[in-house]
N, C-alpha and C positions, 0 to 999 in steps of 0.2 A: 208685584213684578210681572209684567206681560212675557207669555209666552212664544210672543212673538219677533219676527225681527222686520226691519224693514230697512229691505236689498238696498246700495248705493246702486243708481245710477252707471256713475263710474268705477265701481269697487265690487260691488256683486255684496256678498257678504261680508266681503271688508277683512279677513282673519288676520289675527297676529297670536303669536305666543310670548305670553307675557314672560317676565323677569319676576324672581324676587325680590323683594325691597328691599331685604336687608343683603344678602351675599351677590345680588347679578346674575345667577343661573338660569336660563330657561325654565319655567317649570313646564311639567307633560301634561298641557292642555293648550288646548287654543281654545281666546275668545273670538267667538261671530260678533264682530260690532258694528257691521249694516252700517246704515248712513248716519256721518257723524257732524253734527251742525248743517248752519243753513247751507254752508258751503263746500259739502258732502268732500270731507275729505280725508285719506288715506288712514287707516288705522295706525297708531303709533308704533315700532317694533322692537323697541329697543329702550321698555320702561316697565316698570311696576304698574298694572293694574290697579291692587288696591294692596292692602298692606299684611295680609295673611304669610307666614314666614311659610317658607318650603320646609319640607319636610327634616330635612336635614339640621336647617337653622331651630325649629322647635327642640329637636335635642341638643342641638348648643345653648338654647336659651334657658335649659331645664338643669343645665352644667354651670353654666356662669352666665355673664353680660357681654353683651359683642358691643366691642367698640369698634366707632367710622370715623376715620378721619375727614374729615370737611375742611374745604377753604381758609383760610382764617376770615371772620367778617360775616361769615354766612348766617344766612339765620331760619326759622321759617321748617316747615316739616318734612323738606325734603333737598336741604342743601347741597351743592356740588361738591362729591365726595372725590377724594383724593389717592384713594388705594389702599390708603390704610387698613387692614382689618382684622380684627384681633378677639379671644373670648378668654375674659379673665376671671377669677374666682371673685366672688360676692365681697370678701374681706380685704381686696383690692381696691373695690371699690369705696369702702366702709372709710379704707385707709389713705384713698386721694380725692375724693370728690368731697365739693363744698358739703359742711353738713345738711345745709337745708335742701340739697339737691337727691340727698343718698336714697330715701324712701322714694323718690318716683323712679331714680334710676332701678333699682332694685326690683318695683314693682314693673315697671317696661320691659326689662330683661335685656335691654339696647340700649344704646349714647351714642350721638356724635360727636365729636372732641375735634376742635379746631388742631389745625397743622402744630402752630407755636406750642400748644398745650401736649401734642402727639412727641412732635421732638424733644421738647424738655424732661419727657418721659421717658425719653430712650423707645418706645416703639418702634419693632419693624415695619416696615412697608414692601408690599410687591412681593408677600409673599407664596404667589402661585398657588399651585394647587393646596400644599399644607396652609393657607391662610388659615383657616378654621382654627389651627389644633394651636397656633400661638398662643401662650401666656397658660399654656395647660401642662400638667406633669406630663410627664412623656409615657406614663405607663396609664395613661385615658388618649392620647392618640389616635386612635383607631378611625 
């Protein structure tokens, strides 16, 4: 990896601060990403860099599995999510996901679950700032 960058033209250093991939928070960094293609253009600012979970998401994923709700239809590793977002316990998981799906979901520590599949589950959606603590006992909250 070079240590160096090289300035946009029209951008200078180009900075953004990325998102989380998996919850949408800011995380507290910015990337310098200098000129980007042939046609040196604007850093993105309002996306996941790469896919390292924020600090916060690593202890919900060390708790249970965050599910995201997606599109119905969507497919692909970074589908248009829907609000949904929710961190359920492993034996949830054991207990609705197809079997031949359970081992990778488990090993990922994440799922996107289409809308029709989120509804018929009864999942909340939109839920603000507690999104995190859904589908946890209430005395792991915090």
């Amino acid at each position: 990896m070079s240590k160096s960058i090289r300035l946009s033209p029209k951008h200078g250093v180009n900075p953004a601060i990325p998102l989380c991939f998996y919850c949408g928070e800011k995380k507290n960094m910015v990337i310098l990403a200098g000129k980007l293609g042939p046609d040196d253009r604007p850093a993105p600012q309002d996306c996941g860099w790469d896919h390292e979970p924020f600090d916060r998401c690593k202890k919900w994923m060390e708790r249970g599995v965050i599910l995201i709700s997606v599109r119905d239809g969507e497919q692909g590793d970074n589908p248009y999510r829907t609000g949904g977002w929710v961190v359920v316990t492993d034996s949830l998981i054991r207990k609705f996901a197809k079997p031949d799906m359970v081992d990778n979901i488990l090993r990922q520590r994440v799922c996107f679950m289409p809308d029709e599949v989120w509804d018929h589950l009864g999942l909340p959606r939109d839920t603000g700032k507690d999104k995190a603590f859904v589908g946890l006992p209430a005395h792991e909250r915090h």
